[in-house]
TIVO-576670 format. One record per residue: x, y, z of N, C-alpha, C, O in turn; residue in three letters. Coordinates in pm, whole numbers, plus 32768, in hexadecimal, padded with zeros to 4 digits. Layout:
N
XYZXYZXYZXYZAla ...
This chain:
247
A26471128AA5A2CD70F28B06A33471638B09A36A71878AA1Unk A34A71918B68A3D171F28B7DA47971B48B74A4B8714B8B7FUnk A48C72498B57A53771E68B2BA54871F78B92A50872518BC9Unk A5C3718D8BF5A609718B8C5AA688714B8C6BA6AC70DF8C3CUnk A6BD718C8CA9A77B713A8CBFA772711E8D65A73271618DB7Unk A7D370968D82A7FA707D8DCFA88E70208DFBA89D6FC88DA6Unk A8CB701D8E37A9536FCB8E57A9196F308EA6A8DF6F218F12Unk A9386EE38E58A91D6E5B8E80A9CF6E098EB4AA356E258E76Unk A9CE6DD48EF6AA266D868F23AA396CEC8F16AA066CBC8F7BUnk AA636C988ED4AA3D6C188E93AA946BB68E6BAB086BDF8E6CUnk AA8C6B648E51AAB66AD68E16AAA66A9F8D88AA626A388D7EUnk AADC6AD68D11AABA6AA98C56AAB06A1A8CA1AB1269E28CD4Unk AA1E69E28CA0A9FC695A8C7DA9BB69378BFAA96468E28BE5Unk A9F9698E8B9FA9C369678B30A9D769B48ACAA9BC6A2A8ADCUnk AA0D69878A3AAA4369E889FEAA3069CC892DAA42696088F5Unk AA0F6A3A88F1A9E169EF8860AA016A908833A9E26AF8886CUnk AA596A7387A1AA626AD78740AA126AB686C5A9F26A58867CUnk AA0A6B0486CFA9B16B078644A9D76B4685DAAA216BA785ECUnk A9AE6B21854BA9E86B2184CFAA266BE084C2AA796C17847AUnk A9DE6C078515A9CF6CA084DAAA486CDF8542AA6F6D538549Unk AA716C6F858AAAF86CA68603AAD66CD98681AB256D1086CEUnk AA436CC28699A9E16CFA8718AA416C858776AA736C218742Unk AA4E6CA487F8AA5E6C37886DA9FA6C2D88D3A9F16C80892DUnk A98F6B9E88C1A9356BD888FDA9486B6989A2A94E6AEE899DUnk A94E6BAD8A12A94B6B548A78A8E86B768AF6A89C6BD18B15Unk A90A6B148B22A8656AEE8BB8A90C6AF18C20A9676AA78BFAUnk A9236B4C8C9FA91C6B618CF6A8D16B0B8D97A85E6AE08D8FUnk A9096B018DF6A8DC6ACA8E5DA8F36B428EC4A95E6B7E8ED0Unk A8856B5A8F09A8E56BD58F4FA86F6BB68FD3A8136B658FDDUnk A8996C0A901BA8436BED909DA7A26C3D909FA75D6C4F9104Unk A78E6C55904AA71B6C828FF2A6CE6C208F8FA6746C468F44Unk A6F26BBC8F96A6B46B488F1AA7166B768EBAA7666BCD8EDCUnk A7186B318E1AA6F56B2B8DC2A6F86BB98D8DA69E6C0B8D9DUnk A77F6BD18D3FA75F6C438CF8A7826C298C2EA7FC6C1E8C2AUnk A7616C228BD3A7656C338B60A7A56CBA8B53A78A6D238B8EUnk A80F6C9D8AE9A7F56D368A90A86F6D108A15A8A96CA38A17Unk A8866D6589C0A8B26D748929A93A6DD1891DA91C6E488919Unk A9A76DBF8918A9E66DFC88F0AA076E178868AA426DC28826Unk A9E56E8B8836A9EA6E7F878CAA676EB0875BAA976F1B8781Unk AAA26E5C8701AB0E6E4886BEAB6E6E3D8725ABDF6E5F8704Unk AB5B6E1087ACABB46DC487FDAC426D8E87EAACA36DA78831Unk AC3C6D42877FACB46CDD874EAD236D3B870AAD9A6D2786F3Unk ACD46DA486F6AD236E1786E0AD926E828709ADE96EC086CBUnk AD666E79878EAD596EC08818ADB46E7B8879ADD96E05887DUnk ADCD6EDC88C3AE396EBA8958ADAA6E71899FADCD6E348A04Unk AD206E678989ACF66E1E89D0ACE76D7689BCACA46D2689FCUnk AD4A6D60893FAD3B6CC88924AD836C8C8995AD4F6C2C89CDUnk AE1A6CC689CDAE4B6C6B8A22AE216C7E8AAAAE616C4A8B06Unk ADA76CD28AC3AD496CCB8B46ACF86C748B4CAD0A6C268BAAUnk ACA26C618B0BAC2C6C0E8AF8AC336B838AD9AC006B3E8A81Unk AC656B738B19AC936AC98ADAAC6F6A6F8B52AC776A998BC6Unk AC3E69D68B2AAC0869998BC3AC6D69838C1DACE8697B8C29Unk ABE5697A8C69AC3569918D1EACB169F18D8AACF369F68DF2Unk AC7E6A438CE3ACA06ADB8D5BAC676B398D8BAC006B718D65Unk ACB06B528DEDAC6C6BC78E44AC4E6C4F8E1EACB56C8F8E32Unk AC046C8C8DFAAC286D1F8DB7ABA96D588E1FAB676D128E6BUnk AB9B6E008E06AB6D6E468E15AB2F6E948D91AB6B6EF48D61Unk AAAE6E638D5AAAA96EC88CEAAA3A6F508D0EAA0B6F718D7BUnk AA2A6F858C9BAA0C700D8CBAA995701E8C3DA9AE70538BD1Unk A8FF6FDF8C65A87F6FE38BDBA82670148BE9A7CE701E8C3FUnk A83F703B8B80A7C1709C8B18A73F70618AEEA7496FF98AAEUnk A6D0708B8B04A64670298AFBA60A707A8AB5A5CF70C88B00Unk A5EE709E8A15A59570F78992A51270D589EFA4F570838A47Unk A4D4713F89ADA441712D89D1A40070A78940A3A270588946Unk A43F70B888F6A3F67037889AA4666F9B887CA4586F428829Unk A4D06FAD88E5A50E6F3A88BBA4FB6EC48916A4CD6EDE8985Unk A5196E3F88F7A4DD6DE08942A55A6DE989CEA5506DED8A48Unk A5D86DEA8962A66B6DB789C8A68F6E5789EDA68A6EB1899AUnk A6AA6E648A58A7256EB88A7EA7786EB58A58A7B06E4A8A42Unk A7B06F338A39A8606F4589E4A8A86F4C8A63A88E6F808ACFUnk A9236EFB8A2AA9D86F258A92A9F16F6C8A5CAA116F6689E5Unk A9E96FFE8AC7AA50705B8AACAAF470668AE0AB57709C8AAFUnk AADE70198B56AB66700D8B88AB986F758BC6AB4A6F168BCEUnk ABF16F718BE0AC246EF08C1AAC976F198C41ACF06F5D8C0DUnk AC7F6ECB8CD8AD0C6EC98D31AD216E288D6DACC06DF38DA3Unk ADA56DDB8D61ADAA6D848D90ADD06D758DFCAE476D848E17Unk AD7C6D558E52AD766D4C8EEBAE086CAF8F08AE666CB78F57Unk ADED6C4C8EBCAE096BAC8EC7AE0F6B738E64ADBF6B748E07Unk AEA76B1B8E75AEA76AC78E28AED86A498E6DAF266A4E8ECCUnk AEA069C18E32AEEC693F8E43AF4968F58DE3AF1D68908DACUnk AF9E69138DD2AFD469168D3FAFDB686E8D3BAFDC68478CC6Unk AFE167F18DADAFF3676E8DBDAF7067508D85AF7866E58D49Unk AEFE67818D7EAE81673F8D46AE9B67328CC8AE4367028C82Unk AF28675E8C83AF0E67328BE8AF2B66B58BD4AF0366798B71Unk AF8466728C48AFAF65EE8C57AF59657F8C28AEED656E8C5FUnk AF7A653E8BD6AEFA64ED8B7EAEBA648E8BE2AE4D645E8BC4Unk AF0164648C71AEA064128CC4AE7164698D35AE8864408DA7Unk AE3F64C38D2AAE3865508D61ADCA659F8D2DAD7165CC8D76Unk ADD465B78C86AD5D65DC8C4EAD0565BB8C30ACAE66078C04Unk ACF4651E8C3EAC7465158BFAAC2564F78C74ABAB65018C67Unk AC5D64CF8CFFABE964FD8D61ABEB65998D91AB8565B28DD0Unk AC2465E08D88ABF5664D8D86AB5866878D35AAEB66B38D5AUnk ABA066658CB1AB37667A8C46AAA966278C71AA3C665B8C59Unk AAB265BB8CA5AA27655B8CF2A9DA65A88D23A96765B58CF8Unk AA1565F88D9CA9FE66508E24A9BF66B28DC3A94466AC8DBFUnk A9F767098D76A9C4677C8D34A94F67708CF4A8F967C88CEAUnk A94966E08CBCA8DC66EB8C79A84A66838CEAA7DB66678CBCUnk A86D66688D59A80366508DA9A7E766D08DD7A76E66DF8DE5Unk A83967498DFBA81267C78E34A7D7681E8DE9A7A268858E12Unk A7DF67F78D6EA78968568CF2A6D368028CE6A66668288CBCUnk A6FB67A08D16A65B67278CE0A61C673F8D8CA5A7672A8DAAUnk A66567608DD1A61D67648E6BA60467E68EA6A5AD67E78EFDUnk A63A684C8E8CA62D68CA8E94A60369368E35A62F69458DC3Unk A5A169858E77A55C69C98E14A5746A7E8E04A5A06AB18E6BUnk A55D6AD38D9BA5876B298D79A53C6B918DC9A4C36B888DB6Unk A56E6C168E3DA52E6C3D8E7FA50F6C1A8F2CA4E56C5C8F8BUnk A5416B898F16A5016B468FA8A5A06B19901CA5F86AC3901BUnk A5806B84906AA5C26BA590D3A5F06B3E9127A5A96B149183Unk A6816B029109A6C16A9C914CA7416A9E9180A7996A629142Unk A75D6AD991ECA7F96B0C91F4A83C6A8F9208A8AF6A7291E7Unk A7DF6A449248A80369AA92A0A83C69499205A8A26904920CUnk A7FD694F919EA81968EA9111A88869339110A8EC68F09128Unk A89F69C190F7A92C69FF90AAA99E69CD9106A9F6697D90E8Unk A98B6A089178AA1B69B6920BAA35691791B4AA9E68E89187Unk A9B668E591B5A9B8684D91C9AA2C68269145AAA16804914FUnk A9DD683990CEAA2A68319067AABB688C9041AADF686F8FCEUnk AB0768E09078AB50694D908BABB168D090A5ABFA6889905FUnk AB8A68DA913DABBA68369187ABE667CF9133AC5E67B59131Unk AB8C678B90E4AB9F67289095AC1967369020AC6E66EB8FF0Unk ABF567B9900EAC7667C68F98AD1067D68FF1AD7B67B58FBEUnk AD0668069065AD6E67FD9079ADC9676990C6AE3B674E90EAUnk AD5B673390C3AD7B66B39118ADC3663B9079AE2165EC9072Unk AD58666A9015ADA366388FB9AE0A664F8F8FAE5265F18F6BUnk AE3366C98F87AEA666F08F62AF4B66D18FC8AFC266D78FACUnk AEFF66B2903DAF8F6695909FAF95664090E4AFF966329129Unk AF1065D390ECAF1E65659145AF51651690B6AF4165359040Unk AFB464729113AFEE642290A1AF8B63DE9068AFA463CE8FF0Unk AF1163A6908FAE9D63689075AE2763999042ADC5637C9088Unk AE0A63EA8FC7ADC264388FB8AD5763E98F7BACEA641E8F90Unk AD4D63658F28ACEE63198F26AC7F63298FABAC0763418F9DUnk ACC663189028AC7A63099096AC5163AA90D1ABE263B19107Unk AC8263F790CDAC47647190C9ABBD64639064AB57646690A9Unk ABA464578FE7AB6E648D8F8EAAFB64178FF4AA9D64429036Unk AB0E63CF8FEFAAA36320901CAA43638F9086A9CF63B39075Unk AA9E63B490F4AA6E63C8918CAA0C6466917FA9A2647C91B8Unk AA5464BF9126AA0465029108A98D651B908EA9296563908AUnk A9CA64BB9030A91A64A38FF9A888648B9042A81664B09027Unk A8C4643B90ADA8396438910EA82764CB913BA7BF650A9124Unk A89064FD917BA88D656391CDA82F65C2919EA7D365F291E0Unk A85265E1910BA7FC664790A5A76A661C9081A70A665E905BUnk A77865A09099A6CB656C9064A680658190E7A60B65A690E2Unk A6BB656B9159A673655891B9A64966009205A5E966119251Unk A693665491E4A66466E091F4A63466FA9192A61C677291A2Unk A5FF66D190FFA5AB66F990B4A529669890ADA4E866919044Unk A50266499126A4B76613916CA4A065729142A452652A9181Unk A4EB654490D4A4F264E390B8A54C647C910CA5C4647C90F2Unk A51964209174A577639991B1A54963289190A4D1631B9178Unk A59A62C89189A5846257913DA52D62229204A54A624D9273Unk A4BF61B591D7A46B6170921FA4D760FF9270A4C9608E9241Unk A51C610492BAA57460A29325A541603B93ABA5845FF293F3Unk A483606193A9A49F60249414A4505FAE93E2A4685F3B9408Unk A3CC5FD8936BA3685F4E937FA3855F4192C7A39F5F969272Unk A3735EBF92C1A35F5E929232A31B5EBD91C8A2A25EAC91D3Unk A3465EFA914FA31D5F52910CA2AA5F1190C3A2635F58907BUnk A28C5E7890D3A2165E5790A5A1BF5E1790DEA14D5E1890B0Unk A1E85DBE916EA1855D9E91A0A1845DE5920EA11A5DD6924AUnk A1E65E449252A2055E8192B8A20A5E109333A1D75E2F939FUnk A2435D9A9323A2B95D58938BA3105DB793DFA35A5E0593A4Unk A30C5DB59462A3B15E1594ADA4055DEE9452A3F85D9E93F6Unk A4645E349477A4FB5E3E9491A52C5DC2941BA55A5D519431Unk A5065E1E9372A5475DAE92EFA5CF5DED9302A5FF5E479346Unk A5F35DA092B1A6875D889292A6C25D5D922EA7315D289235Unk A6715D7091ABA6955D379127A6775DCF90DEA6425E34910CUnk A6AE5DB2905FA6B55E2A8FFAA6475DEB8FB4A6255D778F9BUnk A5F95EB28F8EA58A5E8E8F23A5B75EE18E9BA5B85F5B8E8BUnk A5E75E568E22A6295E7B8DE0A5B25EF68D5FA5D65F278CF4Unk A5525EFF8D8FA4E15F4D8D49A4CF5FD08D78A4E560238D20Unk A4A860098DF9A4AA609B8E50A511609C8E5DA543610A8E4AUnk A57660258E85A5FA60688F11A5C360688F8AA61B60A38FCAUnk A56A604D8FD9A53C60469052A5615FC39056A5875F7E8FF8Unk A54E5F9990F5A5615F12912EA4F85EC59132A48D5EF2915AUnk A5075E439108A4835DD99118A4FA5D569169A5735D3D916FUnk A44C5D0F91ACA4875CC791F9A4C15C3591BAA4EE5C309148Unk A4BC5BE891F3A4FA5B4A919DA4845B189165A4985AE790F6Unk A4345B15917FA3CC5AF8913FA39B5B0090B3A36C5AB29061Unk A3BE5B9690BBA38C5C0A9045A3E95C0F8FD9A3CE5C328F66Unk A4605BE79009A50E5C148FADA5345BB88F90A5455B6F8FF2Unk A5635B6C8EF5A5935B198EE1A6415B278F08A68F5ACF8EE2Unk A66E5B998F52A6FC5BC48F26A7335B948FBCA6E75B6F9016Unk A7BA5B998FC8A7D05B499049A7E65BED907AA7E95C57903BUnk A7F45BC89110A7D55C5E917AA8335C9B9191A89F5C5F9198Unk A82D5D1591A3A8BE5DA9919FA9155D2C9216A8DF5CDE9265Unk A9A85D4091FAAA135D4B925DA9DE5D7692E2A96F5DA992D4Unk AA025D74934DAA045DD793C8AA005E5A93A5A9A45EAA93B4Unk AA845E6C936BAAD85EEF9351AA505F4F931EAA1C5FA79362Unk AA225F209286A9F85F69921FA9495F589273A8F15FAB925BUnk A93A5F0592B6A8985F0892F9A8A05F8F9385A8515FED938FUnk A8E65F7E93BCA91E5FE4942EA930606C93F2A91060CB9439Unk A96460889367A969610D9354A91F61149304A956615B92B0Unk A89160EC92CDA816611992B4A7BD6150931AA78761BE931DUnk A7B560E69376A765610E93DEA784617A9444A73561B09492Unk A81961929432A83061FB9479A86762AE9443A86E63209472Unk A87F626D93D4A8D5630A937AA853639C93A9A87763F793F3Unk A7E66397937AA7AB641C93A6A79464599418A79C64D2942CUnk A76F63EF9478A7A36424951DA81964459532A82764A39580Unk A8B063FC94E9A91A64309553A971649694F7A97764A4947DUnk A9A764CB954EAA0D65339518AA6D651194A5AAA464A394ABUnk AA886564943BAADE655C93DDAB676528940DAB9464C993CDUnk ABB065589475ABF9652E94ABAC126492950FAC74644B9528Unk AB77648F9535AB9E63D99553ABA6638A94F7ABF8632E94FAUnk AB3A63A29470AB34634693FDABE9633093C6AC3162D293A2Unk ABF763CD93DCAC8F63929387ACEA636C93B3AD47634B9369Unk ACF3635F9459AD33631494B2AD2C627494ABAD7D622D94E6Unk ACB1623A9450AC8861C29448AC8961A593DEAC26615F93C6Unk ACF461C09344ACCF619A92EFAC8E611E92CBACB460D19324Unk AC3F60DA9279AC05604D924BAC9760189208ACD4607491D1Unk ACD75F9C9201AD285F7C91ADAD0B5FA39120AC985FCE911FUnk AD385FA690BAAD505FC69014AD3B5F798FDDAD405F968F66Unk AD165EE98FF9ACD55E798FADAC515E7A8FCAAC175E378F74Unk ABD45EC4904DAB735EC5904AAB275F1E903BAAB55F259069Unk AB6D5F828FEAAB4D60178FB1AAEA5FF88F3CAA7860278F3EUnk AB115FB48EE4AAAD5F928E65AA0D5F768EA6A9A95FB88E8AUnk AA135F2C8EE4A97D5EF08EF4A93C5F928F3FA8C65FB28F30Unk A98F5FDB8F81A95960548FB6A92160D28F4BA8BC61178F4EUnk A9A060CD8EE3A97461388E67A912610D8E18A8D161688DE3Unk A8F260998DFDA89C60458DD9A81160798DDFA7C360A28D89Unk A80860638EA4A7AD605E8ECAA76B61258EBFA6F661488EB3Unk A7DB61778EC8A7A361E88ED3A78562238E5CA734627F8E51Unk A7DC61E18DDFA7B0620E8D3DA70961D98D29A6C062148CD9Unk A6DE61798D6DA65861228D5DA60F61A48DCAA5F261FA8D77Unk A60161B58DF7A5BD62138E57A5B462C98E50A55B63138E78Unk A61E62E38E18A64A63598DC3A5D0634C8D33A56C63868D09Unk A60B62FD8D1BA5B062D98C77A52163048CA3A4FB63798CA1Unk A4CE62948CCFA46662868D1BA42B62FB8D5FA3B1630C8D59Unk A48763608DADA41563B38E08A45E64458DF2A41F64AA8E13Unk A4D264508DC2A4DF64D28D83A4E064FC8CE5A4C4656C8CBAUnk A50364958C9FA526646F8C0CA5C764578BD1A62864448C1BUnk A5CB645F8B30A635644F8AF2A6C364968B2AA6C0650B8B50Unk A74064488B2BA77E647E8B47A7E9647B8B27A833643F8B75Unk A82C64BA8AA3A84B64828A24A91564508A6CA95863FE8A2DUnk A94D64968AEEA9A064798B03A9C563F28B28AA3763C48B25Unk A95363B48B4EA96463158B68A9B162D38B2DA9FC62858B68Unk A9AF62E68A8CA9EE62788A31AA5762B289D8AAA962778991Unk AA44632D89E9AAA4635689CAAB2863868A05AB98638F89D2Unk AB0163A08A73AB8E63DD8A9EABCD637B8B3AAC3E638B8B69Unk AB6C63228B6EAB9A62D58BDEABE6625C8BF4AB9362318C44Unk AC1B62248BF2AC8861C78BE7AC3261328BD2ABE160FC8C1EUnk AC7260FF8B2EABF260698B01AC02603C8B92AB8E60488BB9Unk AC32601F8BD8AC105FDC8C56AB8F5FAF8C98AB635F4A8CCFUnk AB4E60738C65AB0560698CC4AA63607B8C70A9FE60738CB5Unk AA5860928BE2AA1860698B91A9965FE08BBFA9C85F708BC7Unk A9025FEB8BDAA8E75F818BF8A8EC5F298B56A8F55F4A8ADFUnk A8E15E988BAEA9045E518B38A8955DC18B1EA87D5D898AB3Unk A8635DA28B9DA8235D358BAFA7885D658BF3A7455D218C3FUnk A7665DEF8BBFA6BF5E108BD4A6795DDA8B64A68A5DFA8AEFUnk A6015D5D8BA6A5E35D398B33A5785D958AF6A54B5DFB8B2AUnk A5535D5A8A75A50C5DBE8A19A4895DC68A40A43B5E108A04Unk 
């Protein structure tokens, strides 16, 4: 392999030091997915660059025998300094880590980087950022080709269910679901969140009491068709924790 440098433009969605003071982070940039290592980082004027959910510009070095690219440079393009806000960060941190499990290293997505770019900033300045993080979790699954099944019953394929399937997260009909059926509100913005614009969804928030059965439903479906996703339980408000999936 030849050594090579290039300037990437990006988003720290992801960030781990390691014992030896390396900072090693994954990047979002309109390029996919970039990895690389800053060694002895924590050391360095590049610790207060590299930190999540900022914007930088770095500048890497690719050995002909190393796995990661080295940071040689860093410039901070952006910051949101409100995402440290504790009802603020931990859907941020959600978003980051669906864009690291849905996007891949190399694979050319300018449309995910806008999308999620977007997302962070919507968290950071709309008053409702619960509902930001909600409207664009779909948003991100559904350009990484994953949509939840809205029109026929996820087990006998009945039209138009209307109950939660507390097992996938897809919809089953009355038949199929022992659970009583979404609100209006929370049935209306399933069936419609990936067709309509970011901007109508958030023109329509769902009330805040029928948010649970929604995070619910997308932690069950997340689980299921992309995998683990360790921010669920840790960092999202017990609210929204499912609680009554049976075993």
């Amino acid at each position: 392999m030849r050594s090579r440098t290039a300037n990437r433009s990006g988003i720290v969605i992801r960030r781990r030091v390691t014992p030896a003071g390396d900072i090693i982070v994954t990047l979002l940039t309109p390029h996919g997915k970039v990895k690389a290592v800053a060694r002895g980082g924590v050391r360095g004027p590049l610790a207060s660059y590299l930190n999540l959910f900022h914007h930088v510009d770095v500048h890497v070095y690719q050995g002909p025998n190393n796995d990661l690219a080295s940071v040689k440079q860093a410039v901070l393009e952006g910051a949101l300094p409100r995402l440290a806000e504790p009802e603020r960060h931990a859907f941020a941190h959600l978003l980051a880590e669906f864009a690291d499990a849905l996007f891949q290293e190399g694979e050319f997505s300018e449309q995910a980087f806008e999308l999620f770019a977007g997302a962070l900033r919507g968290l950071s300045h709309q008053p409702d950022p619960e509902w930001v993080a909600l409207v664009l979790s779909h948003k991100l699954l559904a350009l990484a080709g994953f949509v939840q099944n809205t029109g026929h019953c996820a087990r006998c394929r009945a039209p138009e269910p209307s109950h939660p399937d507390p097992l996938g997260g897809q919809l089953l009909c009355g038949a199929c679901s022992s659970l009583p059926a979404y609100p209006p509100e929370a049935l209306a913005f399933l069936r419609g969140v990936v067709r309509r614009t970011v901007r109508a969804s958030m023109e329509e928030p769902v009330p805040a009491e029928q948010r649970p059965a929604l995070w619910r439903a997308l932690e069950r479906y997340v689980t299921v068709h992309v995998g683990d996703v360790k921010s669920w339980r840790q960092l999202l408000p017990t609210a929204t924790i499912p609680t009554d999936i049976p075993a």
